[in-house]
C-alpha positions in Angstrom: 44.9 2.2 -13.6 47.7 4.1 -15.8 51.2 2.2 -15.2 54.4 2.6 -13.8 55.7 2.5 -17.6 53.5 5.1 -18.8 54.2 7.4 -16.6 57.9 6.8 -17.5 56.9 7.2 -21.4 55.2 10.3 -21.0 58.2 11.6 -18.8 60.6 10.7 -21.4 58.4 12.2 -24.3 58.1 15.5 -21.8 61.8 15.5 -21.3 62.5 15.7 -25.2 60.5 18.8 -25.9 61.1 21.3 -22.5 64.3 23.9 -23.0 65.6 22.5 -19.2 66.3 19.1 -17.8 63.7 17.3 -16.7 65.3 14.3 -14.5 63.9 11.0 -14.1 64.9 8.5 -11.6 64.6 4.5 -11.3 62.1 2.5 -9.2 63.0 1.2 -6.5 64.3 -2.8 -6.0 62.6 -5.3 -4.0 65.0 -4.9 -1.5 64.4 -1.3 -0.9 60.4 -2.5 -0.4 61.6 -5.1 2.3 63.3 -2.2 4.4 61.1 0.4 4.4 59.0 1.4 7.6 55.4 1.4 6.0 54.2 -1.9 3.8 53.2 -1.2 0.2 50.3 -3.0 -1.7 51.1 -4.0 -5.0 49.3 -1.0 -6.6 52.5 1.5 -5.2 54.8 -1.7 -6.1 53.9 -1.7 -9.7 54.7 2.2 -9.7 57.2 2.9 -7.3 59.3 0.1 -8.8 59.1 1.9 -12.0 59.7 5.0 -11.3 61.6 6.9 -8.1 60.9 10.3 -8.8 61.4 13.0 -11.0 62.0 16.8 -11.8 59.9 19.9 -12.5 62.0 22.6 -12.6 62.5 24.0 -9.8 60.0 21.3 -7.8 61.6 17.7 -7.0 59.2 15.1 -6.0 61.3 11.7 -5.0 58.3 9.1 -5.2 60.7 6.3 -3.0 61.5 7.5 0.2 61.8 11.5 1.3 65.2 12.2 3.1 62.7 13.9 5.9 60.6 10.6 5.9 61.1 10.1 9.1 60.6 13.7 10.7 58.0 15.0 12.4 55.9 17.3 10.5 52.7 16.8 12.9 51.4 14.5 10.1 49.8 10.8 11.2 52.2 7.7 11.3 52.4 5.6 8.6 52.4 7.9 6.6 54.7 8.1 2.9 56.2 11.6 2.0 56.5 12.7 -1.7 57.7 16.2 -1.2 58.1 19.2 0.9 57.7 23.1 0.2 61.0 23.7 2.2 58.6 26.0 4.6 57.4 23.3 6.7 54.4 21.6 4.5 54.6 18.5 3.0 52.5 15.8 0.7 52.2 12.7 1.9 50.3 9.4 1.0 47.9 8.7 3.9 48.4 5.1 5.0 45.4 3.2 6.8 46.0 1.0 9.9 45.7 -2.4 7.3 48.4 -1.0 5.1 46.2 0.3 2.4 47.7 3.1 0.5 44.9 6.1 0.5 44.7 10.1 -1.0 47.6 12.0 -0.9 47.4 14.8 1.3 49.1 18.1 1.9 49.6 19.9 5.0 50.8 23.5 4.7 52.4 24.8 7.4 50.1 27.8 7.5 46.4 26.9 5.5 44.8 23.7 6.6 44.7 19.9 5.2 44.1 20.0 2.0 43.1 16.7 -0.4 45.7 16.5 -3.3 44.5 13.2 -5.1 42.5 9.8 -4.3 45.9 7.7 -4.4 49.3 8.1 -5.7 48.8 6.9 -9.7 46.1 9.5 -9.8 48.5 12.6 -7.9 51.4 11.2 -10.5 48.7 11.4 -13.2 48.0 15.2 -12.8 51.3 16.3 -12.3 52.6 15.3 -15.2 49.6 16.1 -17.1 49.9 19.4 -15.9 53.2 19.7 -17.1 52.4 18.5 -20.4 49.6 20.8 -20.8 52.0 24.2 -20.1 54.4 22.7 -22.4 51.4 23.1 -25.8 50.4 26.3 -23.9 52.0 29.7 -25.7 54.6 31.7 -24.0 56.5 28.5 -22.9 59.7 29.5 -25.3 60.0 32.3 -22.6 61.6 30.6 -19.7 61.8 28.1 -17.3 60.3 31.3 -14.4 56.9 31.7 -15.9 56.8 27.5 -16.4 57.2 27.0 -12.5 54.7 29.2 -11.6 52.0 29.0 -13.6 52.7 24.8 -13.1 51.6 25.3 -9.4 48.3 27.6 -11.0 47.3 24.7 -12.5 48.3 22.1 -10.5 46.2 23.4 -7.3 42.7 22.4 -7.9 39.8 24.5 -6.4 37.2 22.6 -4.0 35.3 22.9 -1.3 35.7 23.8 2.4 35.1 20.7 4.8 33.4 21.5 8.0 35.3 21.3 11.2 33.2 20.0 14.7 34.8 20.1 17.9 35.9 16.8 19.7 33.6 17.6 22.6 30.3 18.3 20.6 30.6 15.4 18.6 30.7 13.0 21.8 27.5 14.3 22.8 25.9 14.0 19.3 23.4 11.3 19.0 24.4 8.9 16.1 27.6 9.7 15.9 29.6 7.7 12.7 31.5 5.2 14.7 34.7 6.2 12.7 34.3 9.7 13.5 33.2 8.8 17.5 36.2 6.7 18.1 38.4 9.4 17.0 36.8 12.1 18.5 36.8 9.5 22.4 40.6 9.9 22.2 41.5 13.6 21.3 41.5 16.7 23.4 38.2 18.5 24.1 40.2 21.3 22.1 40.8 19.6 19.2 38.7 19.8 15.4 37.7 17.1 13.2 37.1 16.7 9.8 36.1 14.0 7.8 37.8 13.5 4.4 36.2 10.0 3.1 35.1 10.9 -0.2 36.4 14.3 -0.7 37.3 15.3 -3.7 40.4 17.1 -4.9 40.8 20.6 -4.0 38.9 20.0 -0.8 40.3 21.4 2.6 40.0 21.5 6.2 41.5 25.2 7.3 42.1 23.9 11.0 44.7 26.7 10.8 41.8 29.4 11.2 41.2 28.2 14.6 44.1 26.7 15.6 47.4 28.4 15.6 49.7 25.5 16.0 48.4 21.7 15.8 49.4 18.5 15.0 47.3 15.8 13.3 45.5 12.6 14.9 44.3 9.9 12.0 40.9 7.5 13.1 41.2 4.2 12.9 38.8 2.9 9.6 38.7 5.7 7.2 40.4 9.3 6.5 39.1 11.4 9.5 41.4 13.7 11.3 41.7 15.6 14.2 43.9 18.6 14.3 45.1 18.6 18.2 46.8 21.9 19.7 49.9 21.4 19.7 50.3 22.3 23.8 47.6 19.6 23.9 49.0 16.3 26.1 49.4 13.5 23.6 47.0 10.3 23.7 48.7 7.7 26.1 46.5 5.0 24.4 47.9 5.3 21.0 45.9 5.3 17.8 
């Protein structure tokens, strides 16, 4: 696993050779880990404490602790939020019920789930790869414009299209994963559910095809969601 320090390194080696600032900003403390809402494994210590965030023109991503942390974006509790399109979609690190920090996710606010990365190090990894790729690229003397958008080009990675199965099919279906089952026992009859264990970046669940407006449920045991109208009554049990 690349560390916190490299990361920083190859930040500060970026900064030095791109015609606009690139900011970087410091880990957080222990005590910062102590009084945040979601617990972090030692994997997001090592990097988090390292480094807090840092700037791609025009694109901030603040690694420890959004200001919208706390909102509701129709995205599963806990969750941890890296950044936000300013439209209504977000990235977030998916959180399992044990406290296990999982893929980083994006939810647009119009176009579906969509897989991001396995885990943090690896989303960190490919954004500043990507950066560091435009920057040996030709044309990059031209301008900090033609930078930020062909950095979301190549940063958006191309995969395939999970299938979506209705909550009440799948509690008929005999042999039903037990993951899937328990999720599907607890949402609407309305509601879709994908499956993301194992997906690979780039892949995506387009609930918005079927479902104008929705919110997301999580399963308990693995990266399974259900995308729940949003005029649907909420669980009274609780995840």
């Amino acid at each position: 696993m690349i560390s916190g320090d490299a990361f920083v390194q190859r930040l500060r080696a970026l900064a030095a050779r791109v015609p606009f600032d690139l900011d970087v900003q410091p880990g957080a403390t222990a005590a910062d880990f102590d009084r945040w809402p979601v617990p972090v494994p030692s994997t997001a210590r090592e990097l988090l404490g390292r480094l807090g965030g840092f700037t791609v023109p025009p694109v901030e991503f603040v690694l420890t602790g959004h200001p919208r942390q706390a909102g509701d974006h129709g995205v599963p509790h806990p969750h941890w939020l890296v950044t936000d399109d300013g439209g209504g979609g977000v990235t977030w690190v998916d959180i399992e019920a044990d406290g296990r920090w999982g893929q980083v996710l994006m939810q647009y606010r119009e176009g579906g789930l969509f897989v991001e990365a396995d885990s943090l190090p690896h989303w960190v990894d490919r954004l500043i790869g990507t950066a560091e790729d435009l920057v040996d690229g030709t044309g990059f003397e031209e301008g900090l414009q033609p930078y930020a958008d062909d950095f979301w080009d190549l940063l958006q990675l191309d995969g395939p299209e999970l299938p979506l199965h209705p909550a009440a099919e799948l509690r008929t279906a005999p042999g039903c994963d037990p993951v899937v089952a328990g999720l599907a026992a607890r949402v609407p009859d309305g509601a879709l559910i994908a499956d993301l264990r194992g997906a690979v970046p780039g892949s995506r669940a387009r609930f918005d095809r079927a479902l104008r407006r929705y919110r997301l449920d999580r399963a308990v045991g693995g990266p399974v969601f259900a995308a729940v109208p949003r005029d649907a009554a909420p669980d009274p049990t609780g995840p």
